[in-house]
N, C-alpha and C positions, 0 to 999 in steps of 0.2 A: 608321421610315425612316432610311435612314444619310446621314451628315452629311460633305457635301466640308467637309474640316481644314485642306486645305492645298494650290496650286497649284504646280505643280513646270513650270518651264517645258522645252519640248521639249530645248533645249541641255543640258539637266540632268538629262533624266530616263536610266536607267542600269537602272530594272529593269523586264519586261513587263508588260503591264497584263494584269486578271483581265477586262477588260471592256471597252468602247468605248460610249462617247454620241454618236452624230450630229448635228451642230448647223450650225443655217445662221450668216452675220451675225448676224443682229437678238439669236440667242437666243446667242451667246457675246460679247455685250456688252449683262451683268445681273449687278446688284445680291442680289436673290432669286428665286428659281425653282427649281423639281422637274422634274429633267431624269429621261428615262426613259432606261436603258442600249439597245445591244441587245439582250442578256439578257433583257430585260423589267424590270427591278428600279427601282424609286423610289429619285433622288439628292436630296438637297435644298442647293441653293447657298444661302447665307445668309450675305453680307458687307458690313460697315458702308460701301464705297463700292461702284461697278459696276467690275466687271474685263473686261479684254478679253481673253479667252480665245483661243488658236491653234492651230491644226490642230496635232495633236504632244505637246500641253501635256498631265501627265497628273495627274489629281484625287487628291490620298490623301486617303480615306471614314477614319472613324472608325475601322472596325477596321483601319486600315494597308493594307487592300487601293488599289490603284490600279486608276483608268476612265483610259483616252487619249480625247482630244477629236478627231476627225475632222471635217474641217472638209467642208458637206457643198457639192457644185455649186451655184451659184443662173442665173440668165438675165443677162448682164452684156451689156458692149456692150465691145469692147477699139476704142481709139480709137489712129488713126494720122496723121500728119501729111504731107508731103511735108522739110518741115524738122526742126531742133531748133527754130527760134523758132520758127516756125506753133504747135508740140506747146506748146512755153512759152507763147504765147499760149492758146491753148486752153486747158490746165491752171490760167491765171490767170483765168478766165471761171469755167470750176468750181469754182476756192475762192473766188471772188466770189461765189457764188449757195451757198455752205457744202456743197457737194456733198463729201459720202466720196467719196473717189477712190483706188484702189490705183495705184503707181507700178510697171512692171514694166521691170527691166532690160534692155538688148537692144542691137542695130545700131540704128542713128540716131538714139541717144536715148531707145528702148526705147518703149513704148509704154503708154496709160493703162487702169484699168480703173474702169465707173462700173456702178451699176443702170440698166439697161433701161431707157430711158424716150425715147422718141418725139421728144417737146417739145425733150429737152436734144442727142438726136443731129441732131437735126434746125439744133438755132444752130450743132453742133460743123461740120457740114457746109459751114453758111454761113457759116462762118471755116478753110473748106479743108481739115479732117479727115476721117479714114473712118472709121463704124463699120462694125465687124462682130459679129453677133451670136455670143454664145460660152457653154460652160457649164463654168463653176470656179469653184471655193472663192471667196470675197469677201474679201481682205485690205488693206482699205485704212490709210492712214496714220492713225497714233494724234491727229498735231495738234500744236502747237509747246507746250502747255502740259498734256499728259498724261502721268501721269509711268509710267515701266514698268511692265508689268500691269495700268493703269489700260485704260477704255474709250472707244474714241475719239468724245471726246462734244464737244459746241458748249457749254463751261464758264461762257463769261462772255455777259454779256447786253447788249443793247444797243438803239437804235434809230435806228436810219439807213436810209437809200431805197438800193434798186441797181438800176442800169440797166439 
């Protein structure tokens, strides 16, 4: 099986790839794992921390060939506000409950992106937001102590009650 060597981030990379992996969230933020190409072919990531891999980013395998990482649609909910606070309130409700949350630029403040989930559009709502259901790539923020490349993971530990 051939061995990703080395991650070459999208801004960097400069030559075509032989090959492409489709990967949602969950699976371009790993440690270890055997990704399948489209090709068909077995990759195997194998790195002493988890990496957060991005749509673009492209893998050099052992023999110097390069796979690009395609980042694949998931079911997301894009969240909108009537304000900038209302949206800043919101988004501080979501990283209270440690919710990934993608930040997307735009008019009024731009708008948020969270996974799917009923329960959480449902508070966003009851604090004057709108979901709407959408399907794209999942990119949300890495986190205030991840460091580039790394995977946007909840690092340090804790125990406290939230509201």
């Amino acid at each position: 099986m051939r061995r990703i060597v080395d991650i070459i981030p999208a801004s960097q990379a400069t030559e075509p790839p032989a090959d492409t992996v489709r990967l949602d969230h969950d699976l371009r933020s790993r440690r270890r794992m055997v990704f399948t190409t489209v090709a068909g072919h077995p990759i195997l990531l194998d790195r002493p921390r988890p990496v957060g891999l991005r749509d673009g980013d492209m893998l050099r395998l052992g023999d110097d060939s390069l796979v690009r990482v395609e980042a694949m649609a998931e079911t997301l909910a894009e969240i909108t506000a009537p304000s900038t606070a209302a949206l800043v309130r919101i988004a501080w409700h979501l990283g209270n409950r440690h919710l990934p949350t993608q930040l997307v630029p735009g008019a009024e403040g731009g708008t948020l992106r969270i996974r799917h989930d009923h329960v959480i559009e449902d508070m966003v709502a009851g604090l004057g937001g709108t979901c709407t259901i959408c399907m794209a790539p999942f990119d949300p923020e890495g986190g205030a102590y991840a460091e580039p490349g790394e995977a946007a993971a909840h690092h340090h530990h804790h125990d406290h009650a939230h509201d």
